[in-house]
N, C-alpha and C positions, 0 to 999 in steps of 0.2 A: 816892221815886224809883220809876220805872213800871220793871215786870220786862222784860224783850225776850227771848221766845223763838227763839234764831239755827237749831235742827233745819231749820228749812223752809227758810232761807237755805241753809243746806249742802246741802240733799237737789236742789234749783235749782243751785246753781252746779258740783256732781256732773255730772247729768243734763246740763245744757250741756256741762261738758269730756267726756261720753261724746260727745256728740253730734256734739261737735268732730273729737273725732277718730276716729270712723266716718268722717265727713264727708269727714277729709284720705284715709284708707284706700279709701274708697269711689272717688275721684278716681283715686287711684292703681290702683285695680281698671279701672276705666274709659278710663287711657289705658296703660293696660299696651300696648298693639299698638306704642307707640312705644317701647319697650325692643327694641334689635336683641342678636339672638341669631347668630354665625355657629357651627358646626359644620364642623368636621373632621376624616374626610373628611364629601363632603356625604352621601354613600351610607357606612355605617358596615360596617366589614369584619372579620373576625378577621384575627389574627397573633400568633401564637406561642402558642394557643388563646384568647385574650381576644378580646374585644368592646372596644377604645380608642375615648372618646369624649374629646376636645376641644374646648371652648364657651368663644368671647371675646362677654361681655353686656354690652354698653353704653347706660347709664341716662342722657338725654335733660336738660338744663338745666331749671331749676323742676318737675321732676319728683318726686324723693326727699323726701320729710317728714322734716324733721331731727330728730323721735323715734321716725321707726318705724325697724323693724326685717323685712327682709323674706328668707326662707328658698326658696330656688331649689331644685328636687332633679329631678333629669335619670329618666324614666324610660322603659323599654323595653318597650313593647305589643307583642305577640303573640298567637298562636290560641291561648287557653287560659293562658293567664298572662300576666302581667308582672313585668320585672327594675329594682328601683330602683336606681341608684347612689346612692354618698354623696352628700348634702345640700351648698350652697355657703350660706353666710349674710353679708348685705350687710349696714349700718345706716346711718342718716342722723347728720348730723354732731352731735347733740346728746344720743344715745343711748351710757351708759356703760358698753360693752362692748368687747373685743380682735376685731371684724369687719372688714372689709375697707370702709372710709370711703365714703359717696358725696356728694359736693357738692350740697347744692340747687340753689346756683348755677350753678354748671358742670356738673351731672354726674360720670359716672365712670364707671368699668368694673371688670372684673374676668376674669380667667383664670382656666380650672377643666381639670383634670385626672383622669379615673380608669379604670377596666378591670373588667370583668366578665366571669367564664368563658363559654366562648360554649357554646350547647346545639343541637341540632338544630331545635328550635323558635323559634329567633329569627330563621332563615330570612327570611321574612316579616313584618316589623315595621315599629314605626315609634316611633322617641325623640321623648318630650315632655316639655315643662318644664311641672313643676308648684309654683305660688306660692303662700306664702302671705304677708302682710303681717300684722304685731299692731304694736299702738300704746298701752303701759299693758296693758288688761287686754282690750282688746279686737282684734281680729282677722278679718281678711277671706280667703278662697278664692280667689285667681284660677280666673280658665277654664285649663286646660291648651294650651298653645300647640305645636304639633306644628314640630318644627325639623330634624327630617330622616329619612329613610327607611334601612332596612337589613333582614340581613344580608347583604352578600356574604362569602358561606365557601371561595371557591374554593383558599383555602391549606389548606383541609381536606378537600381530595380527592386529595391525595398518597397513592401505591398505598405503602403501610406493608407492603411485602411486602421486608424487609431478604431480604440476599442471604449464606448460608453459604457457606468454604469448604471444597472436599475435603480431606481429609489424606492425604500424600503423603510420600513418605523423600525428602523435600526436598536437593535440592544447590544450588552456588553458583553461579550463571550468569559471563558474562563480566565484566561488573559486580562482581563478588565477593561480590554481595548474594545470600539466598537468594531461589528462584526456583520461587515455589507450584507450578508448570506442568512442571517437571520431576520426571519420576518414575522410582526407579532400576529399575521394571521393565523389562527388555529380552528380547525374543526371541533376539535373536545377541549372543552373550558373548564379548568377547576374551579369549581366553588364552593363553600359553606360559609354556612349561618350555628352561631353560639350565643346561648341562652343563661344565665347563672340562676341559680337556686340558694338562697342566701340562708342560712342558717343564725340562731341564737348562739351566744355563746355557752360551748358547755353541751349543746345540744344537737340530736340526727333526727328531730322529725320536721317534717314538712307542712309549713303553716299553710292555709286554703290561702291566705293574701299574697304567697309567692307564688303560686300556680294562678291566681289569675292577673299577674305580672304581663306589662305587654312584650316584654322580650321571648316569657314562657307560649304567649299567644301565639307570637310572630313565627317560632320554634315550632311550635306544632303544623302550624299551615303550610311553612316552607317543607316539612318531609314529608306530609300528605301530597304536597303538590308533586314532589320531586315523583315519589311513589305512581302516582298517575298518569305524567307527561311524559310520551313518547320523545322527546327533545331533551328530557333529564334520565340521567340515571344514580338512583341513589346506588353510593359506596359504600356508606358505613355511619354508622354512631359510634360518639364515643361518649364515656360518661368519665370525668376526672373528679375526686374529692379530696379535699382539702381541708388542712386545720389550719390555723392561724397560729404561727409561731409563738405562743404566749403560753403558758403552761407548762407542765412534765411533759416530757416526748413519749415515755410509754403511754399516759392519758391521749395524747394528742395522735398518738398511734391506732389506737384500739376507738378513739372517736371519728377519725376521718374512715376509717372502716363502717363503720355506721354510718355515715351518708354517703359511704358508697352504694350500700346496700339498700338505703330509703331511694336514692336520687334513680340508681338504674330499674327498680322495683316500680317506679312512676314512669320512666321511660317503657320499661316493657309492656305494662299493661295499656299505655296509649298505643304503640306496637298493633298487640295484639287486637283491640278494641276496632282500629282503624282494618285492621287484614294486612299491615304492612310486612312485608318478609324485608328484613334488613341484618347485616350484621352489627352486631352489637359489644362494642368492647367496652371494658373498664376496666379502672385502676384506681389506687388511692394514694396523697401523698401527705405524710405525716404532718410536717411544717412547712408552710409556703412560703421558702425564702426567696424564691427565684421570682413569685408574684408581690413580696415585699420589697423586693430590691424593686422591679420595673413601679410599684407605684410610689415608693417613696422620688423615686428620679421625676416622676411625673410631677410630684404637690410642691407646695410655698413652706412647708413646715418649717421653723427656724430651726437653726443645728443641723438641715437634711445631710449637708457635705460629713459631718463628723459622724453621722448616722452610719451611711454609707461605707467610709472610710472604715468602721468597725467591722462591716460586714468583709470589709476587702482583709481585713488584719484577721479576724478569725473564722473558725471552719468547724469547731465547735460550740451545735447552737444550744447550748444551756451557756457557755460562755458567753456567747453574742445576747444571748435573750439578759442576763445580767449587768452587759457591759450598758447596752441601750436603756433597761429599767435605771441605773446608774444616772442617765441627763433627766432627771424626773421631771421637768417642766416639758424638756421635747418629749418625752416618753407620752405625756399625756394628752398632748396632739396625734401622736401615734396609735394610740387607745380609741381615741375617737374617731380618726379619718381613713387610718387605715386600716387598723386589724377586723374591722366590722365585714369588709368588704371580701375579706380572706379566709371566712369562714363559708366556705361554700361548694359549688357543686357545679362544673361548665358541663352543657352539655353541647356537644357538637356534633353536627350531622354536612356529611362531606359529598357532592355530589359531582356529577362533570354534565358540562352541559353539552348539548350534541347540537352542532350547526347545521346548517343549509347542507343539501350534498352538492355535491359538483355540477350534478345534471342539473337542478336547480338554481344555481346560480349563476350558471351559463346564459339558463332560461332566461331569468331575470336582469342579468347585464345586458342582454338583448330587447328585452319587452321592458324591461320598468327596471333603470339600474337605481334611481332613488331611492328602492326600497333595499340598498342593499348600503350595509355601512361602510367607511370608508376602507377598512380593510378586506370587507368580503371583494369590494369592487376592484382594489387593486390585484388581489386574486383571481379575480375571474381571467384578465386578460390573462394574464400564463396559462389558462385553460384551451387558448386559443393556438394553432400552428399558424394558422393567417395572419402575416403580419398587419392588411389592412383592418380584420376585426380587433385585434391590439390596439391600433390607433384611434377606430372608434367607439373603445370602451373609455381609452384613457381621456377622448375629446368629452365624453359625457363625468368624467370624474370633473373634469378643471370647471363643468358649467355648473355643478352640483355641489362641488367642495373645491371653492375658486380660490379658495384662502393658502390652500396645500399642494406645496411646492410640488409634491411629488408625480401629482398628475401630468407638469408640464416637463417635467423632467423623465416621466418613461413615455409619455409620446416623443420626445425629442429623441429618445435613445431608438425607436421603434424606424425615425427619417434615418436615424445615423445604419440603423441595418438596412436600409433600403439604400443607400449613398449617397441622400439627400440630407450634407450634412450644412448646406446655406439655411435652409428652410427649419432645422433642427437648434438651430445656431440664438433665433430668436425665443424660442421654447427654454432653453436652458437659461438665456437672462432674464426671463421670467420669474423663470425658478428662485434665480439668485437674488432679487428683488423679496423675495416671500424667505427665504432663509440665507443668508449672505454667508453664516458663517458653516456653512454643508459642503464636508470634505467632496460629495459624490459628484455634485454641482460643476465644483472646481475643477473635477477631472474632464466631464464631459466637454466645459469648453476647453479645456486646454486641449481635447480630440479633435474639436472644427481647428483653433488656430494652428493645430499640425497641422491637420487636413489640410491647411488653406499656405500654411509653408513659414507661417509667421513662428517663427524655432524661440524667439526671446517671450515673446507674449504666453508660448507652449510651454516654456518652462518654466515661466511663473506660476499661473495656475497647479502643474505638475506637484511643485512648492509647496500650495496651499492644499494640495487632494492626498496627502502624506497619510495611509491607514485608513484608505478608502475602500483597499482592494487592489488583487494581482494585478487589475487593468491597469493599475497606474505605472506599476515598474515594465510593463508590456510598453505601451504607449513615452515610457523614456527610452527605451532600446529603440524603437523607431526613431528618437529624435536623438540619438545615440551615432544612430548611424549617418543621419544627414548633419549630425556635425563634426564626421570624422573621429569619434570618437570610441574604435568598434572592441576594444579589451571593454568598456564600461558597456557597451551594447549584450556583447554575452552575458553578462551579472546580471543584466535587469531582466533578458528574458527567462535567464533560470532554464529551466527544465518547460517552457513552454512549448505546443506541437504544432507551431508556428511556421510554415519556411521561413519566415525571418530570423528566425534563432540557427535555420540552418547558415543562412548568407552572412549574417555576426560572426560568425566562428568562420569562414570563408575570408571576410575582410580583413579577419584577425590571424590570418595564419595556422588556423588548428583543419587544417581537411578533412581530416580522418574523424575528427570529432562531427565536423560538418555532415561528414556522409551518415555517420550515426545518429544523428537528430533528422536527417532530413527523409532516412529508411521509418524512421518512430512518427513522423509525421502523421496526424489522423485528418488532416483536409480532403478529404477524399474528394475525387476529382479535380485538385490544385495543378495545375500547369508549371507553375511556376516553381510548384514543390522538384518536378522532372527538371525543367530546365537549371536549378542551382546544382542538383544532384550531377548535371552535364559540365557545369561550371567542375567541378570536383573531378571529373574523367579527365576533363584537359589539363589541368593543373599536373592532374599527376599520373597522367600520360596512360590511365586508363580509357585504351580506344572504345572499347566495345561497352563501357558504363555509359561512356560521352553517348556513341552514338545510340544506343538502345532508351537512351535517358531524352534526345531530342527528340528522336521519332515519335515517344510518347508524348510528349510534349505537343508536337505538331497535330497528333493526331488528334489532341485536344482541343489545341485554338492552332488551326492552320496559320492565322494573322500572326504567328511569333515567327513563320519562314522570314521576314525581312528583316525580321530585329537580326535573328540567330546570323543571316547571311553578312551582317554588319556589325557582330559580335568580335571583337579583336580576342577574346579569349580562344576563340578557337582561329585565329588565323594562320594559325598551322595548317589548319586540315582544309581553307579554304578551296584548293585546285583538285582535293581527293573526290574523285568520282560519287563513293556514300552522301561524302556532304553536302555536293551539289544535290542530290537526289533526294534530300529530305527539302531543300532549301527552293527548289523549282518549285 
């Protein structure tokens, strides 16, 4: 038998199935143009800091080699680099792999999803798919197929300048909610001082032992004083008399009339005696049910609840005055603790007191703020346009009154209007240290951790500063917008005269709203305000807003010529003669 050397037969019938299938890959190289690619969007944009690419690749009937295997990978050219995304991988239907199937016969497709952080240099780019096909051990390059241009970033021109609030001795508006905007500084103080004149029962004259009473003393001195100090002004006196529920109402009628007439009759002539000119009102009131009700709620009397409870059931007092004599053991704790007390005579004298003026406690913030109380001092700095005298009033509050949060919390708002908002940062956890649970506190740091880009730490505090003030829904539309989230960006700014309120309604699809917020705008000299308003010309193919809107713009901060040159929103107008000439 003859030997048969089969080497050469295998090294041949190799060589062919290479040849083969280069041959199918080659094909496949070759009509690759008929692989449709869509991208969306077609112009590739950030949102929420990403770069989102979306690609539907649809592969063409008699197309796919039912053992290749071909590797798609989406990439991002730029000046000076490129960004690849993750890789998608197809195969043909006879390739033993978990990829995404393609019919020789029919075709097929496939949907790809991914995001890449966006950088300031993708500005200007352009996403291509890059291919490669293998078959066994061999493999082919596609050409790169360019499937869409980018970056528009205009969601990344949001003025990141969160908004601190003041701290103030906070009270409750009508609403009952607190109300950042009011503050308990006041220049005119009201105040008075009341004095009682006690009466016998049964009787209106004026014993010598209730006039020299020390409340009747104290009475006297405080409207003499008032009368004299340039720093007070008396308002008024009143004189009220009273009977003590007990008795016929006609008696009790025609007696609290008589001390009205004893009790203002004493008042006048001290008046007069003094040289006081004051006004002087009176009145009488027959039975004191309204001062029987507050002091029975006050005493221990046993029975007070069934006491009480009478007076809530009835509204005629000869009824009540029966119903009560009725618990005779309570009735005579009554007799004794309270009705004494109810025969009488308040005299009250109402005055406002007059503070520091302004010049003066400018003066004093400056020269000696210790002598200034904690609220005249936190007053004074609003006296100030100077931000650094601001800071040096509030560094003298925190060494004076180091207890109170506030101090450290409007110097810190005072760094955050300078754009010093590291150095602010420290001042507000101060604060939060001395009052933890202070909605205003909460907001201002959650302004550094936007400032600083930290969006989850930013909306927890956000969370906590709920009814703090408009800053805080302001300061959510900023972090609104850098998390892609721009219908909820418009809500929060509301009706604010923000350019950011204009760019929300921009990112949001509403232009024409956009352009209307961003004309109402009151930042006067804002750049930024012109350039979204240019943003709104190109959108919607007003040339001469665009261009009259950058010029201003330019003319403002010439430093936006390279942003605007690198602006894919206007890459239409890039080769237009105008636009080079704003942009040179």
């Amino acid at each position: 038998m003859k030997n048969c050397n089969l080497k050469p037969l295998a090294s041949v019938a190799l060589a062919a199935l290479l040849l083969s299938s280069c041959a199918s890959l080659q094909k496949m190289k070759k009509n690759a143009d008929k692989i449709n690619f869509k991208v969306t969007p077609e112009v590739l944009e950030t949102k929420a800091g990403n770069v989102d690419v979306a690609i539907d690749g649809k592969f063409p009937a008699k197309y796919f080699v039912k053992k290749a295997t071909l590797v798609a990978t989406p990439v991002l050219k730029y000046n000076g680099g490129e960004t690849a995304f993750e890789p998608v991988t197809v195969q043909g239907e006879r390739v033993d792999a978990n990829n995404k199937v393609i019919s020789y016969s029919n075709g097929g497709s496939f949907a790809y999803k991914d995001a890449t952080p966006f950088t300031d240099a993708m500005r200007v780019s352009q996403l291509e798919i890059r291919m490669k096909a293998s078959k066994g051990k061999k493999s082919v390059d596609f050409a790169p197929v360019k499937v869409a241009d980018g970056v528009i970033a205009t969601s990344t021109l949001v003025l990141n300048y969160p908004s601190a609030i003041l701290g103030v001795q906070r009270e409750k508006n009508t609403t009952g909610k607190y109300d950042p905007n009011i503050d308990k500084f006041q220049r005119i103080v009201p105040d008075e001082f009341t004095a009682d004149i006690h009466y016998l029962i049964n009787r209106s004259e004026i014993r010598p032992s209730e006039l020299a009473a020390d409340d009747i003393k104290e009475f006297k001195k405080y409207t003499k004083d008032a009368a004299k100090d340039d720093r007070k002004k008396l308002k008024e006196i009143e004189v009220s008399a009273y009977a003590s529920p007990d008795g016929a109402l006609d008696f009790n009628t025609q007696l609290s009339q008589k001390r009205q007439g004893t009790s203002s009759g004493f008042v006048g002539k001290e008046l007069k005696k003094e040289a006081i000119e004051a006004q002087l009102n009176t009145k009488f009131t027959p039975e004191d049910w309204e001062g029987f009700k507050e002091m029975m709620e006050k005493s221990s009397i046993q029975d007070k609840e069934l006491i009480l409870r009478v007076l809530s059931m009835y509204t005629d007092p000869e009824v009540r005055e029966r119903e009560i004599k009725n618990l005779s053991q309570a009735f005579t704790k009554v007799a004794e603790e309270i009705l004494p007390k109810l025969r009488r005579a308040k005299l009250t004298t109402s005055i406002d007191l007059i503070g520091k003026t302004d010049e003066e406690i400018m003066a004093l913030a400056e020269s000696d703020p210790s002598k200034l109380n904690p609220a005249e001092l936190l007053y004074a700095a609003t006296l100030f346009q100077d931000l650094n005298k601001q800071l040096s009033i509030y560094n003298s509050f925190m060494k004076i009154y180091s207890n109170d949060w506030r101090g450290y919390n409007n110097a810190g708002l005072v760094l955050v209007k300078q754009m010093k908002y590291a150095d602010a940062k420290s001042l507000f956890e101060k604060a939060e240290k001395l009052k933890n649970d202070e909605p205003i506190i909460k907001n201002n740091l959650g302004a550094v951790a936007l400032y600083e880009n930290d969006l989850a730490k930013a909306e927890t505090y956000f969370g906590a500063a709920q009814g703090a003030g408009e800053e805080v829904n302001y300061n959510m539309g900023i972090l609104s917008i850098k998390k892609g989230n721009y219908d909820a960006a418009v809500k929060y700014f509301g009706n604010s005269d923000s350019p950011n309120t204009g760019l929300a309604k921009i990112l949001a699809g509403d232009n024409n709203g956009a352009l209307k917020s961003l004309e109402n705008c009151t930042w006067e000299g804002c750049y930024m305000k012109e350039y979204f308003k240019a943003v709104v010309g190109a959108r919607t193919a007003k040339e001469n807003l665009m261009y009259e809107s950058l010029e201003t713009a330019v003319k403002m901060k010439p430093e936006l010529k390279s942003k605007i040159a690198t602006d894919m929103e206007f890459a239409k107008y890039f080769n237009e003669a105008r636009f080079k000439a704003i942009v040179q």
